[in-house]
N, C-alpha and C positions, 0 to 999 in steps of 0.2 A: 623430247626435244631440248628441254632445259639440260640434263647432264651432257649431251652429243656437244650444244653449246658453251656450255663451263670448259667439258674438255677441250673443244678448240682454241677459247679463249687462254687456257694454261698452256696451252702447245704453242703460244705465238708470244707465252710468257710474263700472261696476267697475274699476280696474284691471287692464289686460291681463294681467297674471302672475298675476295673483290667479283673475281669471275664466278662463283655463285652468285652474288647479290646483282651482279648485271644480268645475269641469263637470266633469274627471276625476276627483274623487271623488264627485261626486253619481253616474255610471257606476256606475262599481262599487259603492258604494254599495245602488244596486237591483237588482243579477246577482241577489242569492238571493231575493228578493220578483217579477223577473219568471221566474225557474224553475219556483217554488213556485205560480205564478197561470199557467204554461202548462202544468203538470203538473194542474192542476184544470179547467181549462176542455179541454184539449186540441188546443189552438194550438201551432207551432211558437214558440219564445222570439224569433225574429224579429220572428213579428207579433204576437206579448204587448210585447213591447220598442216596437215602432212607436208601438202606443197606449199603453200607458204613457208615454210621454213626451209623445205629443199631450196627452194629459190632463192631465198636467204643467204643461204650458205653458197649456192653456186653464185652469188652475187657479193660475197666477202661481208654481208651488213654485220656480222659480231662486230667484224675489225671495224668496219665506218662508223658504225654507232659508239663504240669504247673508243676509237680515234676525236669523235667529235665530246664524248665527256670530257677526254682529257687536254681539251682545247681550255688554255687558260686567258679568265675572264678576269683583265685588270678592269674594266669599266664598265657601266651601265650601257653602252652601246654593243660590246666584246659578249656580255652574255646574251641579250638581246640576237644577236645574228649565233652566235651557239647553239640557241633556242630555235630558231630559224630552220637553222641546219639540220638539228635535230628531228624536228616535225618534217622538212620535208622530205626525211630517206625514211619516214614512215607511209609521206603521201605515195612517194614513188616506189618503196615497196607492193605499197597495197596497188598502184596503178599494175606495174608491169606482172604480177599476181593474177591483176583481172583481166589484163592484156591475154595472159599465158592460157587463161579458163574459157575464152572465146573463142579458142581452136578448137578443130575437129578431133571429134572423139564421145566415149560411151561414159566415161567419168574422167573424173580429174585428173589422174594421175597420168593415161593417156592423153589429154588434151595437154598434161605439162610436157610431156614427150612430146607430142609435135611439134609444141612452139620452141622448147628445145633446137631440135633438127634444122624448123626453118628458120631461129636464127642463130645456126651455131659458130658462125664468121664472126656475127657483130658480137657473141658472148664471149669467144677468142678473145677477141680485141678488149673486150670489158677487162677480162681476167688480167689480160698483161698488162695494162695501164692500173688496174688498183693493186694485183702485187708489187709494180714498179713502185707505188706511193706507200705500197706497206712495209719498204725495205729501208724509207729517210726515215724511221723511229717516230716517234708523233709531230704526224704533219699538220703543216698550219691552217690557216682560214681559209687560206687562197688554192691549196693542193686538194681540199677536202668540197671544196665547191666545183674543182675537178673531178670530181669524183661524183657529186650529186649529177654532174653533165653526162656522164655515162650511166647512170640509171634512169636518168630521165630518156637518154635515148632508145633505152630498151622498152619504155613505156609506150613507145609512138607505133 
């Protein structure tokens, strides 16, 4: 998952050193959010980890999470709400994750397909509204808390 991620990261025109060092922290990163969602649903962390990170990726998190690094913090308030931002498209990963693992099905990977299917209108919409923000170059505070609003929708 780490190189599928570096590579998307250089295709959207990260620098190499950089998009390694992000995809191995976005990794580890999510160890205790996919333990925690295969200890609940009762998946092995392999195939919690597999989808977790398909969702991931059909949710744009590389780009939101390197979007909200490269959010600059002139002040103690500016990193503060970064940090913010930061943690919460981890919560709302791991939510919509565990949203997706609550569907019908024999393991994970189907239960991610169904929720898939039934929400593939609202995941349209997701996709076009954060490519749309991934096309201003690095968006600000205010475009990126737009953007937590449509994963938080997929959570519900």
């Amino acid at each position: 998952q780490r190189a599928a991620m570096q590579a998307q990261l250089q295709a959207r025109g990260v620098e190499g050193k950089l998009a390694c060092k992000y995809a191995n922290h976005s990794v580890i990163g999510s160890a205790l959010d996919i333990a925690l969602l295969s200890e609940q649903c009762g998946f092995t962390a392999v195939e919690v980890a597999r989808e977790y990170f398909h969702i991931g990726g059909l949710l744009s998190l590389p780009w939101l999470l390197s979007s909200i690094s490269g959010l600059d913090a002139d002040n103690r308030w500016q990193a503060l709400a970064r940090g913010n931002l930061r943690e919460d498209a981890y919560v709302q990963h791991r939510q919509v994750v565990a949203r997706a693992l609550q569907c019908a099905g024999t393991n994970a990977k189907e239960r991610v397909e169904r929720w898939h299917q039934e929400r593939a209108r609202q995941l349209e919409f997701a996709d076009s509204r954060l490519s749309e923000l991934s096309t201003l170059g690095q968006p600000d505070f205010a475009a990126l808390t737009i953007a937590m609003g449509e994963l938080q929708r997929l959570s519900l």
